[in-house]
C-alpha positions in Angstrom: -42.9 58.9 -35.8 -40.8 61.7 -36.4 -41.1 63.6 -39.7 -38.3 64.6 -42.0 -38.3 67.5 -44.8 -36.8 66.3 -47.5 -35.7 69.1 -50.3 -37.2 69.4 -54.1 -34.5 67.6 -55.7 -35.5 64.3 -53.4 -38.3 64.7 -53.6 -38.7 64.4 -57.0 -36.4 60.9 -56.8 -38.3 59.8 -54.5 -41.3 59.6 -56.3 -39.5 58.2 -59.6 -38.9 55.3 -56.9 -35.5 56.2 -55.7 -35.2 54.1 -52.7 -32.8 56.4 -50.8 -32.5 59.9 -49.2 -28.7 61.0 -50.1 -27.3 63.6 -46.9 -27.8 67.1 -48.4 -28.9 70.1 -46.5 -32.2 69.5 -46.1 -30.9 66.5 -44.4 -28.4 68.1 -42.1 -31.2 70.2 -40.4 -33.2 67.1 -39.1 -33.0 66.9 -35.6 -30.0 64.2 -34.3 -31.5 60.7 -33.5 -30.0 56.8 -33.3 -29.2 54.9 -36.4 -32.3 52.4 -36.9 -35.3 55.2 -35.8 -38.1 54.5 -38.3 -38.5 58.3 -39.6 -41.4 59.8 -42.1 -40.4 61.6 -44.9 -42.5 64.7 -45.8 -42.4 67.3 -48.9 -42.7 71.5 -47.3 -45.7 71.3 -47.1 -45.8 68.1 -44.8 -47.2 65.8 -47.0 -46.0 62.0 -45.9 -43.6 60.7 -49.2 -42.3 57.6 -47.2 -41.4 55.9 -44.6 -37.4 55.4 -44.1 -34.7 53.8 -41.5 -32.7 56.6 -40.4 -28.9 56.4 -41.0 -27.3 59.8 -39.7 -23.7 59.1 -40.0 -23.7 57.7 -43.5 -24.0 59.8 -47.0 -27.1 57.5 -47.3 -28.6 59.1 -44.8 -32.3 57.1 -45.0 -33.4 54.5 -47.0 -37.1 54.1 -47.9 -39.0 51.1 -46.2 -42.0 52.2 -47.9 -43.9 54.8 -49.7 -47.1 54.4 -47.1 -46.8 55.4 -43.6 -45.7 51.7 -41.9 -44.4 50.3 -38.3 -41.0 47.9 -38.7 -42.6 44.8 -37.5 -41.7 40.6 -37.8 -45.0 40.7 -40.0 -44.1 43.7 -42.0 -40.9 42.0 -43.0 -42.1 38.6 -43.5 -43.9 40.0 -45.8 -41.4 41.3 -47.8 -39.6 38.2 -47.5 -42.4 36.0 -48.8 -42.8 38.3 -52.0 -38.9 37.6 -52.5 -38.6 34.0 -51.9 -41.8 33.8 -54.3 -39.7 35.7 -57.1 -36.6 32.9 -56.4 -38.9 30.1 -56.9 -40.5 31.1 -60.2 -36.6 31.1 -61.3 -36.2 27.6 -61.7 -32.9 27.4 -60.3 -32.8 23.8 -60.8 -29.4 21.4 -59.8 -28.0 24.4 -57.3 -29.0 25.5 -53.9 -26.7 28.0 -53.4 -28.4 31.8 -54.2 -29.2 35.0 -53.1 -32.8 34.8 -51.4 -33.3 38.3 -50.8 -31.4 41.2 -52.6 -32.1 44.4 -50.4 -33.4 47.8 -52.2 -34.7 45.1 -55.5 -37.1 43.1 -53.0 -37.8 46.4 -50.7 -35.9 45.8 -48.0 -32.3 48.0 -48.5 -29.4 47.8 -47.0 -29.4 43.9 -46.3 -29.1 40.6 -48.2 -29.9 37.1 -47.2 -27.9 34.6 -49.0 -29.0 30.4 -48.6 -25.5 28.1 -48.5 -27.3 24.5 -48.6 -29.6 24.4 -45.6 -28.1 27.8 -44.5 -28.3 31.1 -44.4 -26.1 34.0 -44.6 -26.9 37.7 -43.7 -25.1 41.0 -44.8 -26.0 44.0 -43.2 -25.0 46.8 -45.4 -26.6 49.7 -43.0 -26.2 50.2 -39.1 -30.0 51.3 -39.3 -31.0 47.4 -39.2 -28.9 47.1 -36.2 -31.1 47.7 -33.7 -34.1 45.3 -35.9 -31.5 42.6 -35.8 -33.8 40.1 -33.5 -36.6 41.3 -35.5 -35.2 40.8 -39.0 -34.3 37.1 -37.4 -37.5 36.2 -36.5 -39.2 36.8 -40.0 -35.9 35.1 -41.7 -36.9 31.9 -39.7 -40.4 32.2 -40.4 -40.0 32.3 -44.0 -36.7 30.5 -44.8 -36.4 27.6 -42.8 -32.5 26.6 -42.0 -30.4 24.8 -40.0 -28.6 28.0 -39.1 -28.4 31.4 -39.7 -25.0 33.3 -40.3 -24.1 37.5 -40.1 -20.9 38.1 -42.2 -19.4 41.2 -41.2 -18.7 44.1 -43.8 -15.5 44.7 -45.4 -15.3 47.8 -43.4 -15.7 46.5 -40.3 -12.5 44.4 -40.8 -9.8 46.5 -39.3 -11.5 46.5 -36.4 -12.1 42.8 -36.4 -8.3 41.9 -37.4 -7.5 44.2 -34.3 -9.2 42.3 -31.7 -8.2 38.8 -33.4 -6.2 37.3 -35.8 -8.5 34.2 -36.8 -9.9 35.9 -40.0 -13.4 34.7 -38.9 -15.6 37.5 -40.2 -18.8 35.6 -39.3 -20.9 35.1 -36.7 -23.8 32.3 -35.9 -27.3 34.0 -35.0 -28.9 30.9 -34.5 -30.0 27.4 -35.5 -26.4 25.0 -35.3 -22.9 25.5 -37.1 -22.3 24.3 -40.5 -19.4 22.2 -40.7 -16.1 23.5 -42.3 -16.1 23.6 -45.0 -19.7 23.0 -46.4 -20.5 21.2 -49.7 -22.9 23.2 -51.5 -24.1 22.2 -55.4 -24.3 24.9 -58.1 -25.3 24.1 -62.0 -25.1 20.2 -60.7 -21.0 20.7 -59.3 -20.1 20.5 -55.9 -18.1 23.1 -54.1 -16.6 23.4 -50.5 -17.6 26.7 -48.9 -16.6 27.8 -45.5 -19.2 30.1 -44.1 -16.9 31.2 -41.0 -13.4 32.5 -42.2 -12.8 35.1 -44.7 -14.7 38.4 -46.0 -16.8 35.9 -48.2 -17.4 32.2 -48.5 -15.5 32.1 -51.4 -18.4 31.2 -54.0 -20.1 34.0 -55.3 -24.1 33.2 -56.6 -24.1 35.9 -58.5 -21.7 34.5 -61.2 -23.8 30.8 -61.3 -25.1 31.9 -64.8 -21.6 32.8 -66.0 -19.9 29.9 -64.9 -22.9 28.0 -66.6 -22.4 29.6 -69.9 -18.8 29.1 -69.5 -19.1 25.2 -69.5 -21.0 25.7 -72.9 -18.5 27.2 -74.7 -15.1 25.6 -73.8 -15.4 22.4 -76.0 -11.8 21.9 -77.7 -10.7 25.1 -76.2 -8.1 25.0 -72.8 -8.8 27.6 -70.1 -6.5 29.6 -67.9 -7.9 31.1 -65.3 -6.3 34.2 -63.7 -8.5 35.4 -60.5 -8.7 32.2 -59.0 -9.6 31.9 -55.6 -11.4 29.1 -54.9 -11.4 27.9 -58.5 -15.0 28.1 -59.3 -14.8 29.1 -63.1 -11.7 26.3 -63.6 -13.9 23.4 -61.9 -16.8 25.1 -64.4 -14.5 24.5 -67.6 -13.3 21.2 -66.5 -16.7 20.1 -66.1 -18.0 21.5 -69.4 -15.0 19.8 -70.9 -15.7 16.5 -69.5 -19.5 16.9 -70.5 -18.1 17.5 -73.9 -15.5 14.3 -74.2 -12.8 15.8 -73.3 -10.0 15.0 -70.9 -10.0 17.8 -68.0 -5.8 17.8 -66.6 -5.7 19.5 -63.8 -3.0 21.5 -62.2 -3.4 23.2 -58.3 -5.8 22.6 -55.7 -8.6 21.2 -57.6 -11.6 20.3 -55.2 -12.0 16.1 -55.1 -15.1 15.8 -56.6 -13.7 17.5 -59.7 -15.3 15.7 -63.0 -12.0 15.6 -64.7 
C-alpha cells in the first residue's frame, strides 16, 4: 500500500475524525495514481493515520476508509453495511419502506449512499474512487440487503454527458437482480406513492423529508395548504391525508396520485 504524507493541519482533522483529506500541497506532491487505489495516510514522521481511497482529480482528494491499516474487501464492507442496516432497524421506521439504508461518511463508508425503494435498491456514487470497487461494493450490498434489484443513479454532473449521448432522461442503470416496474408503488408514513427509479436525476420522493411530511399531516387541521415546489406532490398528498385523518374534506386540484385519501 502506498503511503501518503499528509501536512499538520490534516493531520490534526484527521484525528478530530475528519473523514476526508482536502487537495493542499502536501497533497499535490504524492506520486500520480488511478482514482480507487487504497492509499495509507502517514504524519512526517511516517506514522500510519488512516487508510483512504485515493481521488486525485477531485478537491477531496482521499477519503478515510479507516483509521487502522485495512484491505477493501466484500467482507470489510459487509461489515460496514451490517453496522448501518443495524442503526436503521433500531429506528422503528414503521408503515414506510422507503429510506436511506446507508448514508456514506455517517456509516463509514464516504462517498456513496444506498437508498431501499420497496424491494429495491438504489446506489449513488458520489466519488470515482468506488469505481473500480463497483462489483465489490455489489457483492456486500446483496449479502446484506436482499432485493429484487439493484439500481446506480448517475450524478447530477454526469448529466451533460448523459443528455449528449441520449435524450431519454434515464439517469439510471440496473446492476442486477430484475427491473422494477414504472413507476413503482412505494409506502411512506402509511401513504402510497408512485416512484420511477429509471428517469430523472431522482425518483422523485426524497426519504429524507419522511419526518417532515409526517409532522406536516399533524399540523394542518382546519388550515388549507398551498404548496409551491411541487414536483411529484409529496407534501400536498401529506396535507390531504392529515386533513382527512382529521375530518376534513381534502379538494384536490392537479395531478393528485389515485390512491389520494381525499
Amino acid at each position: 500500500m502506498r503511503q501518503c504524507l499528509v501536512g499538520p493541519e490534516t493531520q490534526r482533522m484527521l484525528e478530530l475524525g475528519h473523514p476526508w483529506v482536502i487537495a493542499d500541497r502536501y497533497t499535490g506532491n504524492w506520486p500520480p495514481g488511478p482514482a480507487g487505489e487504497v492509499i495509507a495516510l502517514v504524519d512526517k514522521r511516517g506514522q500510519p493515520l488512516a487508510t483512504a481511497l485515493y481521488d486525485p482529480d477531485e478537491r477531496i482528494v482521499a477519503r478515510v476508509l479507516d483509521r487502522r491499516r485495512i484491505s477493501l474487501t466484500a467482507a470489510w464492507l459487509e461489515q460496514r453495511f451490517k453496522w448501518a442496516a443495524q442503526l436503521r432497524r433500531h429506528a422503528l421506521l414503521g408503515d414506510t419502506d422507503v429510506y436511506r439504508w446507508v448514508n456514506g461518511e455517517g456509516d463509514g463508508v464516504p462517498g456513496l449512499t444506498l437508498d431501499r425503494y420497496a424491494d429495491f435498491l438504489m446506489l449513488q456514487l458520489y466519488s470515482k474512487s468506488w469505481e473500480p470497487h463497483l462489483e465489490l461494493l455489489q457483492q456486500a450490498i446483496r449479502k446484506v440487503f436482499p432485493a429484487a434489484g439493484i439500481y446506480r443513479k448517475m450524478r447530477p454532473q454526469e448529466t451533460r454527458s448523459l443528455e449528449a449521448r441520449s435524450p431519454s432522461k434515464v439517469y439510471s442503470e440496473l446492476l442486477s437482480g430484475r427491473a422494477a416496474p414504472a413507476p413503482l408503488t412505494v409506502r411512506e408514513n402509511g401513504l402510497h406513492f408512485l416512484v420511477d427509479l429509471s428517469a430523472g436525476l431522482n425518483t422523485g420522493l426524497f426519504p429524507d423529508q419522511r419526518r417532515n411530511r409526517r409532522e406536516l399531516m399533524a399540523r394542518v387541521a382546519g388550515k388549507r395548504v398551498l404548496n409551491l415546489f411541487a414536483f411529484t406532490g409529496a407534501f400536498s398528498v401529506a396535507a390531504a391525508a392529515g386533513r382527512r385523518r382529521q375530518g376534513h374534506q381534502c379538494r384536490c386540484v392537479g395531478k393528485i396520485p389515485a390512491d389520494c385519501p381525499g
